[in-house]
C-alpha positions in Angstrom: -44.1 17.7 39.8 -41.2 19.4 40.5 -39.2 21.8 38.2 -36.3 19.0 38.1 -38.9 16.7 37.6 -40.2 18.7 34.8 -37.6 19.5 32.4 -36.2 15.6 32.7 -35.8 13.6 30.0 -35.2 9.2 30.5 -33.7 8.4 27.4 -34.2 4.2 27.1 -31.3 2.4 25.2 -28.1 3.4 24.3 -26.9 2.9 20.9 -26.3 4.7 18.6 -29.9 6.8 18.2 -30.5 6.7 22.1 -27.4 8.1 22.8 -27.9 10.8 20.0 -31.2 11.4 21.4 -29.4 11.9 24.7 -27.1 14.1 23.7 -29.2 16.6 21.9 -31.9 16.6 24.9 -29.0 17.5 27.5 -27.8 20.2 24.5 -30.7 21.9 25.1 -30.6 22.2 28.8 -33.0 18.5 29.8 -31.7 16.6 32.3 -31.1 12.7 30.9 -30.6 10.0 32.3 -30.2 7.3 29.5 -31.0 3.9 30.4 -29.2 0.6 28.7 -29.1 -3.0 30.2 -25.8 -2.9 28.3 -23.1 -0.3 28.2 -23.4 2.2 25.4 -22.6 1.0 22.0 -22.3 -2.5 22.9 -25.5 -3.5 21.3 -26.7 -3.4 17.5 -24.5 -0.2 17.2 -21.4 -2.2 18.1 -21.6 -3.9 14.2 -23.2 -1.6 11.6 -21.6 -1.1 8.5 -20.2 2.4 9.3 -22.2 3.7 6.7 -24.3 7.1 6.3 -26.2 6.0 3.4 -28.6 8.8 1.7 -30.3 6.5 -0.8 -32.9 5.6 0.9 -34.3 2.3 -0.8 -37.8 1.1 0.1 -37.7 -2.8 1.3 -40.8 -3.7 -1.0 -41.4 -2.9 -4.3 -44.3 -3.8 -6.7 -42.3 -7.3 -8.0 -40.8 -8.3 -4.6 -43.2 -11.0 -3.9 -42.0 -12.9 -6.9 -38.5 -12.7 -5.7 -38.8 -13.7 -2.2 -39.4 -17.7 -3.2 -36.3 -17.5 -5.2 -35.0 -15.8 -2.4 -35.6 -18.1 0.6 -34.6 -21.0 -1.6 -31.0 -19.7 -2.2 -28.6 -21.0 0.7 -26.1 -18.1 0.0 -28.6 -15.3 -1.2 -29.9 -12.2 0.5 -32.8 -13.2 2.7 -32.9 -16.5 5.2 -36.0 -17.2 6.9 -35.7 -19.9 9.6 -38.0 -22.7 8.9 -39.5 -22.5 12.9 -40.2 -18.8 12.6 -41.3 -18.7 9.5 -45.1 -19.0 11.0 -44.6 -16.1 12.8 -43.3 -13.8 10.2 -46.9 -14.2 8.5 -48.4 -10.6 9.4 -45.2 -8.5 9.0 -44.8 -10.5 5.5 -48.5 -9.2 4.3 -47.9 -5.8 5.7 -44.1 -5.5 4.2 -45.7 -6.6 0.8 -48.6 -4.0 1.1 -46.0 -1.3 1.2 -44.8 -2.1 -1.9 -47.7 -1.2 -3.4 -47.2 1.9 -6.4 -49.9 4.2 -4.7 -47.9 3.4 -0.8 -44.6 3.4 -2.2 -43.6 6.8 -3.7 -45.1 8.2 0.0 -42.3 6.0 1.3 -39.7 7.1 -0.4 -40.7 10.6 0.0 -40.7 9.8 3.9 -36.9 8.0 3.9 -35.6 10.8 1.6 -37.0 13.7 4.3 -34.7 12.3 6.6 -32.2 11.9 4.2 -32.0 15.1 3.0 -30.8 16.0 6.5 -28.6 13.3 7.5 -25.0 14.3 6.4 -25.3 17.9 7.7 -26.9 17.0 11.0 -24.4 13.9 11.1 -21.6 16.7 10.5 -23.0 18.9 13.5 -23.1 16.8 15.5 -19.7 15.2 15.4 -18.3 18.8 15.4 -20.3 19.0 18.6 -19.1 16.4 20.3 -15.6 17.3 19.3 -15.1 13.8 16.8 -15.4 15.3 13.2 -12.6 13.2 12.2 -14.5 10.5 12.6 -16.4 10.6 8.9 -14.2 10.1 6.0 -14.3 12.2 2.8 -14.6 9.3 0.3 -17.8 8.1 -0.9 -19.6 4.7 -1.7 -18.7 2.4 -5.1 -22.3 0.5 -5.1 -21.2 -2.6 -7.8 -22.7 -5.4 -10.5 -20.9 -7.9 -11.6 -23.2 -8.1 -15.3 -25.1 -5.7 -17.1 -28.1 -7.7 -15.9 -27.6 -7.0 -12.3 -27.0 -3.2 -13.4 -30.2 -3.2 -15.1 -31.9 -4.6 -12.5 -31.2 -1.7 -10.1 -32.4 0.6 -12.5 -35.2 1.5 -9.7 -32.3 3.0 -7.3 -31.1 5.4 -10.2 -34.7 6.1 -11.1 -34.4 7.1 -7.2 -30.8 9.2 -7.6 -32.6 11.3 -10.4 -35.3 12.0 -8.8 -34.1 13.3 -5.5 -31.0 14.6 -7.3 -28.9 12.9 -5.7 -24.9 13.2 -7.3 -23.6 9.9 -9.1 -21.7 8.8 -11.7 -21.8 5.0 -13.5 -18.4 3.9 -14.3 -17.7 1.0 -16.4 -14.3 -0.4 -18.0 -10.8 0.5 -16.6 -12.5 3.9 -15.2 -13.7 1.2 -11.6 -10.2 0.0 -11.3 -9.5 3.5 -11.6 -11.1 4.7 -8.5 -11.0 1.2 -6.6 -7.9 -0.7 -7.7 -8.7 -3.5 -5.9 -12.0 -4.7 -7.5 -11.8 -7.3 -9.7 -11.6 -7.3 -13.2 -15.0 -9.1 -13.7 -17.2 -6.3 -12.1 -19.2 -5.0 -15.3 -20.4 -1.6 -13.7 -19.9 0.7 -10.7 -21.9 3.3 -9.5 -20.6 5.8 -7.6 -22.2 7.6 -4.8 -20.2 10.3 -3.7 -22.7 11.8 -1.1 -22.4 8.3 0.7 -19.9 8.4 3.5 -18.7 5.9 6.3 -17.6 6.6 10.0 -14.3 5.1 10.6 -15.2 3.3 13.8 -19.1 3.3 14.6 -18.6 1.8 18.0 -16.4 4.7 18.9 -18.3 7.2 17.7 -21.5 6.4 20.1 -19.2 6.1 23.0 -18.0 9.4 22.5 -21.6 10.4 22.0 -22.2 9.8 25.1 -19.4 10.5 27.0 -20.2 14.1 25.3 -23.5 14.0 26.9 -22.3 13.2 30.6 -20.2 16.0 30.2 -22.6 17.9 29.5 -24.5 16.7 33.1 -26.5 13.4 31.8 -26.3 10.1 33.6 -25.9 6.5 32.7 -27.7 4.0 34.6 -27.5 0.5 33.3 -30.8 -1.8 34.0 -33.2 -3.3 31.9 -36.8 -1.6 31.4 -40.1 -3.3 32.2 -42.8 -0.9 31.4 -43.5 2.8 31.5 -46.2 4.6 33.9 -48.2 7.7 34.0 -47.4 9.6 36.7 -49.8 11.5 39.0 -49.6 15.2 38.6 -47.8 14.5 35.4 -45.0 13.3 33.8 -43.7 9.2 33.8 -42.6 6.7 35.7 -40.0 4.2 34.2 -40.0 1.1 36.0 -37.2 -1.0 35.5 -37.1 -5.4 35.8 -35.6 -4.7 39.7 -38.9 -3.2 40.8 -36.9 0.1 41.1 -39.1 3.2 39.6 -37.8 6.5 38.0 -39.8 9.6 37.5 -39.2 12.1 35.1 -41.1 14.4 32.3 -40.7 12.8 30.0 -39.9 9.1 28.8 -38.1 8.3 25.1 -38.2 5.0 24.1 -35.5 4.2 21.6 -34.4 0.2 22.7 -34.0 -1.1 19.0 -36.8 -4.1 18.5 -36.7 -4.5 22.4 -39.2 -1.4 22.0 -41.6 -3.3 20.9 -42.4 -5.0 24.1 -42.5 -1.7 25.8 -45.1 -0.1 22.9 -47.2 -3.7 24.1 -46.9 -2.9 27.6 -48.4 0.6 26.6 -51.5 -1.2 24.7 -49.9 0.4 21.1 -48.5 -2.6 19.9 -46.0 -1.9 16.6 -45.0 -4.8 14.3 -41.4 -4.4 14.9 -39.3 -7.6 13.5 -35.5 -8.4 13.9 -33.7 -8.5 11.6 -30.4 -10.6 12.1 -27.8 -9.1 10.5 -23.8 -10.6 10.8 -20.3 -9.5 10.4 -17.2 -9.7 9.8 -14.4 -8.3 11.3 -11.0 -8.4 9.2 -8.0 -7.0 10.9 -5.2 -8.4 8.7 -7.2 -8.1 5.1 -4.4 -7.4 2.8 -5.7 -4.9 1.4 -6.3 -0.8 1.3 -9.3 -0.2 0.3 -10.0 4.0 -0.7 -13.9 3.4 -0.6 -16.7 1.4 0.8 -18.3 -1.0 -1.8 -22.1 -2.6 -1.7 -23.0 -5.4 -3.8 -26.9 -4.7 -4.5 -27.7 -8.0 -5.8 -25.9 -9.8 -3.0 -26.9 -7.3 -0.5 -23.8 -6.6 1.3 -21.6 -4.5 1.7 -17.6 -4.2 2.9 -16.4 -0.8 4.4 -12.7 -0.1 6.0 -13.8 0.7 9.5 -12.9 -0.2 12.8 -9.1 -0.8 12.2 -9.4 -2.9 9.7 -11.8 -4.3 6.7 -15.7 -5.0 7.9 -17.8 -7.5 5.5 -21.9 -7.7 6.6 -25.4 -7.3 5.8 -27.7 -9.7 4.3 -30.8 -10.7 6.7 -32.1 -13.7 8.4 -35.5 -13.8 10.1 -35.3 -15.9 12.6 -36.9 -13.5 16.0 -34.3 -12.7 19.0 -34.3 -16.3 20.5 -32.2 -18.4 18.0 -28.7 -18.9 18.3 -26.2 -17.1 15.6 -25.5 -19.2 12.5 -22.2 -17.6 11.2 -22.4 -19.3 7.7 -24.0 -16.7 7.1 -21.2 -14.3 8.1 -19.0 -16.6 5.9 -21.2 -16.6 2.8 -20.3 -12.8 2.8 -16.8 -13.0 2.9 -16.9 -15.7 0.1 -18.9 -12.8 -1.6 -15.9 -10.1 -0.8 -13.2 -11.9 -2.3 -15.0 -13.0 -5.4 -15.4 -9.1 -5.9 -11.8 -8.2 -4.2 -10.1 -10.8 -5.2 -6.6 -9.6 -3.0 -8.9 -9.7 0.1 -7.9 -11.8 3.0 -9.5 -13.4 5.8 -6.9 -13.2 8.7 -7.2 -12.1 12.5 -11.1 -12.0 12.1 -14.1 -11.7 14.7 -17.3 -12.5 13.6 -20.6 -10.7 15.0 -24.7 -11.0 14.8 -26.7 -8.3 15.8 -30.8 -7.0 15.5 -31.8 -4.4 13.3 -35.0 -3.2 14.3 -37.1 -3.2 11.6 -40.9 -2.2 10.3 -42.2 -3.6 7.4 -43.1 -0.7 5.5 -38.9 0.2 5.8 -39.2 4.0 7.8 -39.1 4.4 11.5 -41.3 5.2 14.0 -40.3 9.1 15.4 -43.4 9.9 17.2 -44.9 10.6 20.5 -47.1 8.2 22.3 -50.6 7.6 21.3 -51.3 6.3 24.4 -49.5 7.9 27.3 -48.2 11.6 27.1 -44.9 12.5 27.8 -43.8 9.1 26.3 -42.0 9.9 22.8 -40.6 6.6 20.3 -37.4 6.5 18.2 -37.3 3.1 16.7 -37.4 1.0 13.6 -34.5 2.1 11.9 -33.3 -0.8 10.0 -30.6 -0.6 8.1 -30.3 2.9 8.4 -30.1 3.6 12.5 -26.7 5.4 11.6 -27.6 7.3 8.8 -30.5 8.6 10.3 -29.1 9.1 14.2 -28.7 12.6 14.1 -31.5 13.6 12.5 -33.4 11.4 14.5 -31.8 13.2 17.3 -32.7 16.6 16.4 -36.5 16.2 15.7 -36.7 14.3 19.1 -35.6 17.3 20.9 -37.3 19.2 19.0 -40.7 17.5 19.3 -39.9 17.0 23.5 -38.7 20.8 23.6 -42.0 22.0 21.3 -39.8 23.2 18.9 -41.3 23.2 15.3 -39.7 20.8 13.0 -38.2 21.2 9.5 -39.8 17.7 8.5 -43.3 16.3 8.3 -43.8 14.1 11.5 -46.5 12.6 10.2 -45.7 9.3 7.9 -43.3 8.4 11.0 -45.9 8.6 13.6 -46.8 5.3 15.8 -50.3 4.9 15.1 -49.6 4.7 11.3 -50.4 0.7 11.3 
């Protein structure tokens, strides 16, 4: 292999951790080439909720199987499972219960906050790096209950706050209206989370990622990946659905839930899900909002980003086939105005996108068990922002054989 050969990095997929990943490799002096079928941004990235979220919050918990019936049977709650996939969600299912077990789950949480713990500073960095640190706001997060029932049924996520010592501050009374005048009246309790910020425009900000690592001497190519090879001598060989092959050092493999056909190809197969999450956009919402709310028992949230007022979340399991179904996106906004009762909905887009997600909620950051030289990034769910820079930095570090600052192990690939 040649020294060119040696020190470069393919970088597969280009949203918002691929480009990341990208741009800390070429940082420190790899040659990329990142790889999308797409142009960068334009996938999952394109719709997140702009929000760097530290409190990490496991998917299962010891109870969730007795919600998930009441769940699936609500037409406008949290979680819709299409009747036709519904089969095939079976083994993610038992393994997403599993991790809510109490002797799995406090390893979890441990594993989410590790990252978290990291993610505002290394966020921080690496916008002042790429010369956009205007892009983060300074407010924080206003998570919201509209009885003292739903507030008492979060109590596990300030059990979580404590524990980690994470700053927040329960408001109640006039003191909501106080910080977020347009709330309604009706909202029983706030709790607000300072440390959680929001990027004002998240499709922006991975374009300027990389555009930052292009000028820095990466390339873009744009072609869809089939498999990944060993190469003779050493290093990879990506092969992409053209029959065109490109060697390198080194191969990361950060495609969202497409990654999961490229861990099959490689005979590690990861149970990697979609899940659907919608949008949307509200560019005339008649209202300023000064912070970003979330709705825990409605699991949404809304966030001024992107111009204008963004309502999404929720999930719907339904695999990468099936056609959007924007009642969804429409329950949400219902959902919005009942809590912001001024919003709304004029000059709107709405938007469906796949989070990549694994069952027991924390990503995959790990090198190949199969093929060396081959590294994954994956399996972010919810929180592909929040954890993009950090993501970014133990990549390069791992590829580089730089030491990390956090325990690889409960994110490695061959933890199923």
């Amino acid at each position: 292999m040649s020294p060119e050969q040696n020190t470069s990095v393919i970088v597969v997929g280009a949203g918002i951790i691929g480009a990341s990943i990208a741009f800390a490799l070429q940082s420190r002096g790899r040659q990329v080439t990142l790889i999308d079928k797409g142009e960068p941004g334009r996938g999952t990235s394109f719709g997140n909720m702009a929000s760097i979220a530290l409190d990490f919050a496991a998917g299962s918990g010891p109870t969730t199987w007795k919600r998930i019936p009441r769940w699936l049977l609500d037409p406008e709650g949290p979680v819709w499972l299409r009747a036709s996939y519904a089969p095939k969600m079976i083994p993610w299912f038992l393994r997403f219960l599993a991790a809510g077990r109490p002797s799995r789950l406090r390893d979890i949480e441990d594993a989410g906050m590790s990252l978290s713990a990291h993610a505002l500073a290394d966020m921080r960095t690496m916008l002042q790096a790429i010369g956009a640190p205007e892009l983060i706001t300074d407010e924080g997060c206003l998570a919201i209950y509209e009885t003292e029932a739903e507030f008492a049924a979060d109590r596990g996520h300030l059990e979580l706050l404590r524990r980690y010592r994470l700053d927040h501050e329960v408001l109640s009374g006039s003191a909501i209206r106080d910080h977020e005048p347009t709330l309604s009246p009706g909202i029983a309790k706030a709790l607000l989370l300072p440390h959680n910020k929001s990027i004002r425009n998240p499709y922006q900000l991975v374009v300027k990622i990389a555009e930052a690592a292009q000028a820095l001497g990466a390339q873009f190519r744009s072609g869809a990946v089939r498999t990944v090879e060993k190469k003779p001598g050493g290093g990879v060989v990506v092969v992409l659905e053209n029959g065109e092959r490109l060697e390198a050092g080194a191969a990361v493999l950060a495609a969202g839930v497409h990654t999961r056909f490229l861990a099959d190809a490689l005979g590690e197969p990861i149970p990697l899900e979609t899940e659907r999450g919608y949008h949307t956009q509200i560019m005339k919402p008649g209202i300023a909002m000064r912070y970003a709310i979330i709705w825990p028992h409605r699991a949404f949230m809304v966030t001024p980003t992107a111009g204008g007022i963004r309502v999404g979340g929720n999930v719907e399991l339904a695999g990468l086939d099936a056609a959007p179904d924007y009642r969804r996106a429409r329950v949400l906004v219902r959902h919005a105005q009942r809590a912001l009762p001024g919003l709304k909905a004029e000059e709107t887009s709405e938007w469906m996108g796949h989070r990549p997600a694994l069952p027991d909620t924390i990503p995959i950051i790990s090198a190949s068990s199969k093929l060396p030289g081959v590294w994954y990034a994956t399996g972010h769910g919810h929180l592909g922002l929040t954890y993009s820079a950090t993501t970014a930095r133990l990549v390069a570090d791992m590829v580089t054989g730089a030491k990390t600052n956090v325990d690889m192990a409960p994110f490695r690939i061959d933890r199923y």
